[in-house]
PDB file of N, CA, C, O and CB in Angstrom:
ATOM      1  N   UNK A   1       0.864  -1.172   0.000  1.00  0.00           N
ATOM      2  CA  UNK A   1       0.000   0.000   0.000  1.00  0.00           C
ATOM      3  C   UNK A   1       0.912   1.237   0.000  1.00  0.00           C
ATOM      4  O   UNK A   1       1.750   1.494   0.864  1.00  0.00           O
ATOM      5  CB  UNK A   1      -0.984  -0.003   1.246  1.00  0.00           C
ATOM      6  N   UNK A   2       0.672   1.852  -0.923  1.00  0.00           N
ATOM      7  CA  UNK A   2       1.612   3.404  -1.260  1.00  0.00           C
ATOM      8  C   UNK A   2       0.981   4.348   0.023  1.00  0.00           C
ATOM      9  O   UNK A   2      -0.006   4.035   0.690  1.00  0.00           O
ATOM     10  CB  UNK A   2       1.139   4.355  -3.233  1.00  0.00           C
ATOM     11  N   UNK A   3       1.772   5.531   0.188  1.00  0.00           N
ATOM     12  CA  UNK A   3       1.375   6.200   1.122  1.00  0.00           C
ATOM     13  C   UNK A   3       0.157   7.125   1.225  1.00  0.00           C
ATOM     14  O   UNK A   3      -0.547   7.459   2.179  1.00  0.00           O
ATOM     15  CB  UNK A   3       2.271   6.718   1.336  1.00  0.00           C
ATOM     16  N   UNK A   4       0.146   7.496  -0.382  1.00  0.00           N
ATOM     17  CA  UNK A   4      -1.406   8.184  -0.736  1.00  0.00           C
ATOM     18  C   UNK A   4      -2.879   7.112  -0.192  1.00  0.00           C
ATOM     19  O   UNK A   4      -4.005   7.441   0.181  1.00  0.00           O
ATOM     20  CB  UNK A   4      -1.488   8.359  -2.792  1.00  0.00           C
ATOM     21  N   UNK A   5      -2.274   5.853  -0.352  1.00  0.00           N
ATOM     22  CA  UNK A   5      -3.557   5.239  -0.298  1.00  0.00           C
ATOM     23  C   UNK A   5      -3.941   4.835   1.372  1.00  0.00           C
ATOM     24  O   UNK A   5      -5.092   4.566   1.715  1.00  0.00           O
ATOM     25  CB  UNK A   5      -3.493   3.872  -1.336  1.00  0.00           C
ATOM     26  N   UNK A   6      -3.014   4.844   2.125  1.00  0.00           N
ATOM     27  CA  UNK A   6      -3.128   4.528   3.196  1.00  0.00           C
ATOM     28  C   UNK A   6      -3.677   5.876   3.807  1.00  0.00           C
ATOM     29  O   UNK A   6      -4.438   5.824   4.773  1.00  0.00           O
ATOM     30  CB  UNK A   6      -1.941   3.922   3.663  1.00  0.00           C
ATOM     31  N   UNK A   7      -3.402   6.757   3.403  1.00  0.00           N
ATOM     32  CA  UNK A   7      -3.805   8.473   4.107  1.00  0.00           C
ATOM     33  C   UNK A   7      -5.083   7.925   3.874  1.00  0.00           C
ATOM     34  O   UNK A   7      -5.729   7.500   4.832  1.00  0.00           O
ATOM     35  CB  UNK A   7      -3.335  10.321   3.225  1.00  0.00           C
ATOM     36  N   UNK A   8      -5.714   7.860   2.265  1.00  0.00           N
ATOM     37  CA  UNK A   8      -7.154   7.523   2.168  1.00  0.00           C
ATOM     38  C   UNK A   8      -7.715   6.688   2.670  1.00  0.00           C
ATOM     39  O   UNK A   8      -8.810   7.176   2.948  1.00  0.00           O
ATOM     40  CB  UNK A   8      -7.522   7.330   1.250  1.00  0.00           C
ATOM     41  N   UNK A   9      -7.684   5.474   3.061  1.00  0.00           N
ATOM     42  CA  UNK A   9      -7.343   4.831   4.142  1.00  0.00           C
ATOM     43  C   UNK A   9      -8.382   5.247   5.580  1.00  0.00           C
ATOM     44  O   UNK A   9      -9.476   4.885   6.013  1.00  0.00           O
ATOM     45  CB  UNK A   9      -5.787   5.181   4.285  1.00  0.00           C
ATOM     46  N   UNK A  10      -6.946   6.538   6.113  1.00  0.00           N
ATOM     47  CA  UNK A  10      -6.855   6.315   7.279  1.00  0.00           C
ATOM     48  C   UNK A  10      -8.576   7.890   7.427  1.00  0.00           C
ATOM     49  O   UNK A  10      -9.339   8.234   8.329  1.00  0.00           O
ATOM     50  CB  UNK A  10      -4.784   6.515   8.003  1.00  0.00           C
ATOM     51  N   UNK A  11      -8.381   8.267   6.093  1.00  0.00           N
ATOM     52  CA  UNK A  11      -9.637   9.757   5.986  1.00  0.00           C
ATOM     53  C   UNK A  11     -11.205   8.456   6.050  1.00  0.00           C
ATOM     54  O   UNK A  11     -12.112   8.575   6.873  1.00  0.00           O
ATOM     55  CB  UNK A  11      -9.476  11.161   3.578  1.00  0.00           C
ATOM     56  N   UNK A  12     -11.154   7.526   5.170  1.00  0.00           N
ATOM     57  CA  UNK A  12     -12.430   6.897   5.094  1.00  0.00           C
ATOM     58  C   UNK A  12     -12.842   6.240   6.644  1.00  0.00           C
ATOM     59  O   UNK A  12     -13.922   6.033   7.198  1.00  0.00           O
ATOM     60  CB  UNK A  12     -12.335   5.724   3.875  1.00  0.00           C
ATOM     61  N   UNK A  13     -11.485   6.039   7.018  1.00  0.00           N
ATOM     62  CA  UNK A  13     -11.995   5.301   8.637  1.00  0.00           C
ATOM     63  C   UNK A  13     -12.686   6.745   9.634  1.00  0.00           C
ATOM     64  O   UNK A  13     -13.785   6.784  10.186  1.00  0.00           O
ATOM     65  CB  UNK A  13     -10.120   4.458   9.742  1.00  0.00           C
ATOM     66  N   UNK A  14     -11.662   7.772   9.609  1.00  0.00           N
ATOM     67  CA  UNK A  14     -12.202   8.987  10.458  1.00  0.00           C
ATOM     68  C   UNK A  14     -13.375   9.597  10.054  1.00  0.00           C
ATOM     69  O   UNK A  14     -14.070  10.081  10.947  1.00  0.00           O
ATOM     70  CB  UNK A  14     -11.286  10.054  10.520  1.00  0.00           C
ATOM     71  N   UNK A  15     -13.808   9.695   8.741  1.00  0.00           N
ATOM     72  CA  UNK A  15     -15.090   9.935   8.422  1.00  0.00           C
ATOM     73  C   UNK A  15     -16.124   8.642   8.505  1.00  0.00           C
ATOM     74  O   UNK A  15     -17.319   8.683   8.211  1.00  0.00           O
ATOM     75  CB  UNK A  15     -15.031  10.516   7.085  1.00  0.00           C
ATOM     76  N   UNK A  16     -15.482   7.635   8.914  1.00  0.00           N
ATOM     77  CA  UNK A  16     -16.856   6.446   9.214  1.00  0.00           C
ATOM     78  C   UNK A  16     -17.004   7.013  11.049  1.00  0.00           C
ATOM     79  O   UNK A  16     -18.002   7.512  11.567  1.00  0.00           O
ATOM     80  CB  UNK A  16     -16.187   4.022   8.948  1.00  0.00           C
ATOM     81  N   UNK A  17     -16.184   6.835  11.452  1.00  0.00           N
ATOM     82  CA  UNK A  17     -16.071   7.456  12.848  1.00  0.00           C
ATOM     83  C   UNK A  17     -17.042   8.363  13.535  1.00  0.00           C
ATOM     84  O   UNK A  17     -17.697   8.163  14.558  1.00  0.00           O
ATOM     85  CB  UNK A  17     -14.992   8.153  12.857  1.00  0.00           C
ATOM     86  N   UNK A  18     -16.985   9.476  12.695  1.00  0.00           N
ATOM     87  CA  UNK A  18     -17.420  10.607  12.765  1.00  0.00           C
ATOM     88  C   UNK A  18     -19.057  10.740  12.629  1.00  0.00           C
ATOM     89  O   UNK A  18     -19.835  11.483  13.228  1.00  0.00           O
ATOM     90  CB  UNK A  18     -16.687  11.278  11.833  1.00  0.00           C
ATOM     91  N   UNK A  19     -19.255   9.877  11.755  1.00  0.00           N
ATOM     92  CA  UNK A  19     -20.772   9.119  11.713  1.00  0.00           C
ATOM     93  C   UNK A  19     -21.259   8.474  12.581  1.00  0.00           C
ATOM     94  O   UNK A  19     -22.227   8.660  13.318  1.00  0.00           O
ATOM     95  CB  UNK A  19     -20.971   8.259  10.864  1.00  0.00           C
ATOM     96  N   UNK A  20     -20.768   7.936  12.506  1.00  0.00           N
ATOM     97  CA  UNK A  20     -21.036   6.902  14.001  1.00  0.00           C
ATOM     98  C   UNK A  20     -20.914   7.773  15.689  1.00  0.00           C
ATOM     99  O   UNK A  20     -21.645   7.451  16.625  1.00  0.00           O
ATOM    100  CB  UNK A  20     -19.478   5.474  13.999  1.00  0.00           C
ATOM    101  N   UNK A  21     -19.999   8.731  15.773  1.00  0.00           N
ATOM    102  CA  UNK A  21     -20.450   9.731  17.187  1.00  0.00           C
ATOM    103  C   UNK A  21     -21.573  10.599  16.788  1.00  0.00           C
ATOM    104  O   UNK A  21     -22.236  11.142  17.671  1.00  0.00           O
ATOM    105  CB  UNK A  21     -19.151  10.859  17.780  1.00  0.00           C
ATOM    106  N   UNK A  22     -21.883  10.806  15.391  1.00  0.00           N
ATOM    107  CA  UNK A  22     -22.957  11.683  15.351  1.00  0.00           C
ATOM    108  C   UNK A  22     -24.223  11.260  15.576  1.00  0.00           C
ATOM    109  O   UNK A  22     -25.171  11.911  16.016  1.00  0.00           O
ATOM    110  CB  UNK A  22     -22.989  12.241  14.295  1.00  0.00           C
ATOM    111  N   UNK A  23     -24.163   9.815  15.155  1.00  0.00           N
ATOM    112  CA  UNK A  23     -25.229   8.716  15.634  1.00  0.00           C
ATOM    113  C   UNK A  23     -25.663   8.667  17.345  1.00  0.00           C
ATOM    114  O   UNK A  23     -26.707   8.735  17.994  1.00  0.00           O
ATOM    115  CB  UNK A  23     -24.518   7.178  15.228  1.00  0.00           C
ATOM    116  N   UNK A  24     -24.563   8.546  17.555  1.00  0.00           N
ATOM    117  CA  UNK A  24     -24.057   7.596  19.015  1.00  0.00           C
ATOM    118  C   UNK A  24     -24.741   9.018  20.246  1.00  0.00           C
ATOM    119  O   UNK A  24     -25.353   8.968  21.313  1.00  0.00           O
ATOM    120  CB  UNK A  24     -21.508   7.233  19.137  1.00  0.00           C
ATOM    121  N   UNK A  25     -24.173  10.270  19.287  1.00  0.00           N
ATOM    122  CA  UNK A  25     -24.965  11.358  20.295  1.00  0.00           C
ATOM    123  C   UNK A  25     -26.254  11.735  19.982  1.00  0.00           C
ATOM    124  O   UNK A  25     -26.870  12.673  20.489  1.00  0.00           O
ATOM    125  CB  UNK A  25     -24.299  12.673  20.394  1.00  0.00           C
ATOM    126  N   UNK A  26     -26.580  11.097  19.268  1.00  0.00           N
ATOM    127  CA  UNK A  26     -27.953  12.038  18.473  1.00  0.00           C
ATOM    128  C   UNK A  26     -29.177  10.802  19.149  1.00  0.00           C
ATOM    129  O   UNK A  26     -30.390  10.742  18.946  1.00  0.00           O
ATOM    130  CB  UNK A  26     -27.870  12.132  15.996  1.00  0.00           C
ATOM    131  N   UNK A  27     -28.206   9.836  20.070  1.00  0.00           N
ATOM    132  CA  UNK A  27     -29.522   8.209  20.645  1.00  0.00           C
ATOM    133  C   UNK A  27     -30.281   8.938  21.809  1.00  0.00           C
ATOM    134  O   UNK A  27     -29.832   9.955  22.340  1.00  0.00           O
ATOM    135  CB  UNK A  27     -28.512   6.251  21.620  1.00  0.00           C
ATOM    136  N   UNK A  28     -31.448   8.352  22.161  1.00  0.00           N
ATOM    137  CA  UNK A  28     -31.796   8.952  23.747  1.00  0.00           C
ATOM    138  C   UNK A  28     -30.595   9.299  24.947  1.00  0.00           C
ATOM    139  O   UNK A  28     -30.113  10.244  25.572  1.00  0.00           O
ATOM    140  CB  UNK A  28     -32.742   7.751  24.490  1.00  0.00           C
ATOM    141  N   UNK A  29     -30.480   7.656  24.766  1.00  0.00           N
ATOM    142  CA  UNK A  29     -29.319   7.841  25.911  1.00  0.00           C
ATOM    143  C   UNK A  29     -27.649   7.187  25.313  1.00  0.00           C
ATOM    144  O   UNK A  29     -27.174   6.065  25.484  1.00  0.00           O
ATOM    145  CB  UNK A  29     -29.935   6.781  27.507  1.00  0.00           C
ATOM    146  N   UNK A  30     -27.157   8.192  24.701  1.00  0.00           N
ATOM    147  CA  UNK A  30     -25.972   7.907  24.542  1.00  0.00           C
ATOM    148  C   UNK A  30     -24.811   7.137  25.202  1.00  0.00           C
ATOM    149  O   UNK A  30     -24.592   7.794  26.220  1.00  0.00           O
ATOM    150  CB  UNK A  30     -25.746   8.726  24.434  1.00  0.00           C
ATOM    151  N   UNK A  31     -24.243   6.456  25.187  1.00  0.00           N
ATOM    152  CA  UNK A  31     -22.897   5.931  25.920  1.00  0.00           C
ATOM    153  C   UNK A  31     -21.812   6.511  25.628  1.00  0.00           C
ATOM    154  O   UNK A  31     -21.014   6.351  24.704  1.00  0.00           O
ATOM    155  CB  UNK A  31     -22.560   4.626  25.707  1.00  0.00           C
ATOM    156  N   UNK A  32     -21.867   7.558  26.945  1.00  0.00           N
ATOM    157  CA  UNK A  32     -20.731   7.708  27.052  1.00  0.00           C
ATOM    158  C   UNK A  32     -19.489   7.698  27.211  1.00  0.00           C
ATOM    159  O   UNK A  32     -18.704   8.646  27.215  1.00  0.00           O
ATOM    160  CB  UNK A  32     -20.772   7.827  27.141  1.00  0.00           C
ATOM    161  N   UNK A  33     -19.316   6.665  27.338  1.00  0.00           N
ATOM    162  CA  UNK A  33     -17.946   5.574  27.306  1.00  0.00           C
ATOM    163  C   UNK A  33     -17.565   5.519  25.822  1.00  0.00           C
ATOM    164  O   UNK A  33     -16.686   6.131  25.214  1.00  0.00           O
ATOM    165  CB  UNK A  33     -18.316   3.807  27.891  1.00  0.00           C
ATOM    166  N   UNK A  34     -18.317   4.768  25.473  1.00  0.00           N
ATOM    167  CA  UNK A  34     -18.409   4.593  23.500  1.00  0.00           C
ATOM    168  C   UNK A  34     -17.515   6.207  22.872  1.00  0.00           C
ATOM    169  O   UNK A  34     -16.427   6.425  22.337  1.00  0.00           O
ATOM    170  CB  UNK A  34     -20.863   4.684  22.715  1.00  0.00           C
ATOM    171  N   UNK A  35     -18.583   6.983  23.267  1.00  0.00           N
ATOM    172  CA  UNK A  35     -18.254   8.532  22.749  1.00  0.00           C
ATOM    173  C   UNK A  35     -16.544   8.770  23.360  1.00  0.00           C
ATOM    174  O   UNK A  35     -15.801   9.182  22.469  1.00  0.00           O
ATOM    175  CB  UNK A  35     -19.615   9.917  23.621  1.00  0.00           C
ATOM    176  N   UNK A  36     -16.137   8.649  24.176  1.00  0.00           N
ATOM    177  CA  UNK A  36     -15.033   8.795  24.660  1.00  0.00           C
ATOM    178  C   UNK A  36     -14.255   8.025  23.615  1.00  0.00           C
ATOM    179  O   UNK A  36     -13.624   8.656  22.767  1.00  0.00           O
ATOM    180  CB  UNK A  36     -14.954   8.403  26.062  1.00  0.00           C
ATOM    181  N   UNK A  37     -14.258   6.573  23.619  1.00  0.00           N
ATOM    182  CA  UNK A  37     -13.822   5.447  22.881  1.00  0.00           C
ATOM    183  C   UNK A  37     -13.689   5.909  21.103  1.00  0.00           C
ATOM    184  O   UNK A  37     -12.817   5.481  20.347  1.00  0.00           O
ATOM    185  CB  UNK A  37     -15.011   4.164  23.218  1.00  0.00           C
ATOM    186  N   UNK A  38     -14.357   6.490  20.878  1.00  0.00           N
ATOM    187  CA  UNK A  38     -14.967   6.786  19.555  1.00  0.00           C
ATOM    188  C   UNK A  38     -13.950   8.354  18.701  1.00  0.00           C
ATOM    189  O   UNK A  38     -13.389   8.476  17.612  1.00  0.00           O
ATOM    190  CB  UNK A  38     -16.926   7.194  19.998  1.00  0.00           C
ATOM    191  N   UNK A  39     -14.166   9.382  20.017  1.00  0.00           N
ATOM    192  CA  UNK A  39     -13.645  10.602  19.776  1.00  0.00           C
ATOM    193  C   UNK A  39     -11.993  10.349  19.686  1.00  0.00           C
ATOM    194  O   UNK A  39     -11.348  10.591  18.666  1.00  0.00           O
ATOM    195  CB  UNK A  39     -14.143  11.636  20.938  1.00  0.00           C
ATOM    196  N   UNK A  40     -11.499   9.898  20.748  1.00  0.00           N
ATOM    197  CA  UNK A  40      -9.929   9.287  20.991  1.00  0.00           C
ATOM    198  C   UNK A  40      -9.357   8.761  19.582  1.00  0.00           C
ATOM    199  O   UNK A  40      -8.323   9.173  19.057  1.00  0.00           O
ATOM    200  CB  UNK A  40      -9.922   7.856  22.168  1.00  0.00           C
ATOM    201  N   UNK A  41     -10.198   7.796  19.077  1.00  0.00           N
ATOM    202  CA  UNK A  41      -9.576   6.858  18.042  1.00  0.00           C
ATOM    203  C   UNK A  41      -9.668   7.806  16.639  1.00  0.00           C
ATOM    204  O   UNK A  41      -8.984   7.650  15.628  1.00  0.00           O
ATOM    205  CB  UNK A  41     -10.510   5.248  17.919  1.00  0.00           C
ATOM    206  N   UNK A  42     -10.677   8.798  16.861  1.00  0.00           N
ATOM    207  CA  UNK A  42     -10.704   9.490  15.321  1.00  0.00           C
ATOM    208  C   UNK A  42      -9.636  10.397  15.673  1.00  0.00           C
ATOM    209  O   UNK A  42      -8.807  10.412  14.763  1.00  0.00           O
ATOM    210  CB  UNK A  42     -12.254  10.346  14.700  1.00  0.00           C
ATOM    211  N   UNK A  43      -9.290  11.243  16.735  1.00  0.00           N
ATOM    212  CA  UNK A  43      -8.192  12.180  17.116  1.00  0.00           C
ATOM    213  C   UNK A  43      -7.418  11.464  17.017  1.00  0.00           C
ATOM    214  O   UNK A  43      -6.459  12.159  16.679  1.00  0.00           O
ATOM    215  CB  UNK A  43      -8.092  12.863  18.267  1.00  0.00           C
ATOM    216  N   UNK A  44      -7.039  10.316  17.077  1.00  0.00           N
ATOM    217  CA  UNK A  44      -5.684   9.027  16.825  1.00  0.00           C
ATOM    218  C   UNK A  44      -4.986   9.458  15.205  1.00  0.00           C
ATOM    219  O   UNK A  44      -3.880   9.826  14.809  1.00  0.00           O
ATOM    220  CB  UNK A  44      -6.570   6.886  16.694  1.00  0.00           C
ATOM    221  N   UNK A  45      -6.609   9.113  14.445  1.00  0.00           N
ATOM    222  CA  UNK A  45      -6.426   8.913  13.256  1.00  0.00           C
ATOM    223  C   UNK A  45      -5.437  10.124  12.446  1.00  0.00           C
ATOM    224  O   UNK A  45      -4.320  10.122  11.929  1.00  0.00           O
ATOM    225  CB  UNK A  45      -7.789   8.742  12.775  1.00  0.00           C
ATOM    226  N   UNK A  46      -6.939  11.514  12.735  1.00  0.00           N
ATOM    227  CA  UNK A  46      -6.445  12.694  12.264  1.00  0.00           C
ATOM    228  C   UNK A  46      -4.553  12.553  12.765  1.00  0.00           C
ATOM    229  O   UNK A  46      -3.825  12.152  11.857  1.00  0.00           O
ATOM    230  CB  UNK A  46      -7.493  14.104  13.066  1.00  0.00           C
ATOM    231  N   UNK A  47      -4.048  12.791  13.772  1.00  0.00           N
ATOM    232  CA  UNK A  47      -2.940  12.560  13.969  1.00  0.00           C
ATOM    233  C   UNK A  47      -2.238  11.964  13.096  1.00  0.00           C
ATOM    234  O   UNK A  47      -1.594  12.643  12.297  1.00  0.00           O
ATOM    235  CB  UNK A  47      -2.875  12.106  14.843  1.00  0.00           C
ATOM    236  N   UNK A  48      -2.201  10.519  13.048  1.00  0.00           N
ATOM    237  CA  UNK A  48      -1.535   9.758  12.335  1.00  0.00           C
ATOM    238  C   UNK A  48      -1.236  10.334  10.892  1.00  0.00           C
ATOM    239  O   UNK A  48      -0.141  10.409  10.335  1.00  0.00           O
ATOM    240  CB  UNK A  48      -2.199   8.578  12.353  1.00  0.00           C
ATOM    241  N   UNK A  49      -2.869  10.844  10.279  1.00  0.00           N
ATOM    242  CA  UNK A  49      -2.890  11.453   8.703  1.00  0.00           C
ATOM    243  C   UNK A  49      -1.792  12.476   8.762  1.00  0.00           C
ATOM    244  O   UNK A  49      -0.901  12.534   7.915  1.00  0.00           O
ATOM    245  CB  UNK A  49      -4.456  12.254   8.179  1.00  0.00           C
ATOM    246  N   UNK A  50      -1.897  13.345   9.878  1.00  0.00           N
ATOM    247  CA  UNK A  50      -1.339  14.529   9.581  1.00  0.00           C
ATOM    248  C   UNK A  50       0.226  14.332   9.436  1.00  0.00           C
ATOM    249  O   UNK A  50       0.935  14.616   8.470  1.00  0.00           O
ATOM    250  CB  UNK A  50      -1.734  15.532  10.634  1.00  0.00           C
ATOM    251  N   UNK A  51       0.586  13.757  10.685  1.00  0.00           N
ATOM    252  CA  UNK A  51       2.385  12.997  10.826  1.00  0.00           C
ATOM    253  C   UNK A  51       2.706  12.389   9.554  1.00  0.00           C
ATOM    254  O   UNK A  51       3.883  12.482   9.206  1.00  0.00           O
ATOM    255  CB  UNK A  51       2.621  11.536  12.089  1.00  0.00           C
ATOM    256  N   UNK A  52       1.727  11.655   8.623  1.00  0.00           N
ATOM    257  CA  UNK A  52       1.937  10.959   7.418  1.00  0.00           C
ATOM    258  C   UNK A  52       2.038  12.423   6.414  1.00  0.00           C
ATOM    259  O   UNK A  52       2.939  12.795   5.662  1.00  0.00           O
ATOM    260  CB  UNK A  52       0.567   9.719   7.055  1.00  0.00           C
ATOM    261  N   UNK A  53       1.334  12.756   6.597  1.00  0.00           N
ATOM    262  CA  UNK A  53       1.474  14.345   5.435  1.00  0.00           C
ATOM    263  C   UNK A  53       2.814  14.732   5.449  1.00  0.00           C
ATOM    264  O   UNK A  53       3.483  14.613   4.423  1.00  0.00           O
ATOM    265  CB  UNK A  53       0.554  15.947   5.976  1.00  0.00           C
ATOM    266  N   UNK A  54       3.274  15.162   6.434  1.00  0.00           N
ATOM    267  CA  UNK A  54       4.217  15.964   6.820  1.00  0.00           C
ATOM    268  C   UNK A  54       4.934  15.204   6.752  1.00  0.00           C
ATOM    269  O   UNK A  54       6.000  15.815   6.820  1.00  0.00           O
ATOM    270  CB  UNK A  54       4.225  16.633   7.828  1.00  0.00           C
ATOM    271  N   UNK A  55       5.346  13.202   6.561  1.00  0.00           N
ATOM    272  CA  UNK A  55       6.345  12.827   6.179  1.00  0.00           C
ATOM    273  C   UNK A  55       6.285  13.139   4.612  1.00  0.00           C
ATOM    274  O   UNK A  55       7.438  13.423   4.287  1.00  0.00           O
ATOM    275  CB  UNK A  55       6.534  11.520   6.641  1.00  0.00           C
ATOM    276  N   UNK A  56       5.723  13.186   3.870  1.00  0.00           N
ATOM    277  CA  UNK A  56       5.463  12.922   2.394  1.00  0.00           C
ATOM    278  C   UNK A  56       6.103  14.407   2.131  1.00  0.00           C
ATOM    279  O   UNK A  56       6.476  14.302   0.962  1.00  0.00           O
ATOM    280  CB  UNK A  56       3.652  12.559   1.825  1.00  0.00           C
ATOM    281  N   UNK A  57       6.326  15.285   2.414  1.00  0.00           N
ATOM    282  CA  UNK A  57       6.271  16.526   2.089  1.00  0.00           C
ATOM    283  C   UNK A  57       8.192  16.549   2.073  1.00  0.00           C
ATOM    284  O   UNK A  57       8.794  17.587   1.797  1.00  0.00           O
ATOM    285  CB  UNK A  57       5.208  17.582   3.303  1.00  0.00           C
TER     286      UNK A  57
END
């Protein structure tokens, strides 16, 4: 996997993510654990993308 494709990759997972907390907050009663669990791993991601950018550059 080239590095372009893994960025895309790592954008399709943080935008599935991102769906899924918008879900996850939008329930009666949300879990907030989940949301914690959920927010962490997409802030993981963005990270990772960005450190990958800035190697490519």
């Amino acid at each position: 996997m080239n590095l372009q494709s893994h960025i895309e990759t790592l954008k399709q997972r943080h935008a599935s993510l991102d769906m899924r907390i918008t879900e996850e907050d939008h329930r009666p009663r949300p879990d907030d654990g989940q949301l914690v669990r959920m927010k962490l791993e997409k802030l993981r991601l963005k990270d990772q993308m960005e450190r990958l950018r800035g190697d490519s550059v």
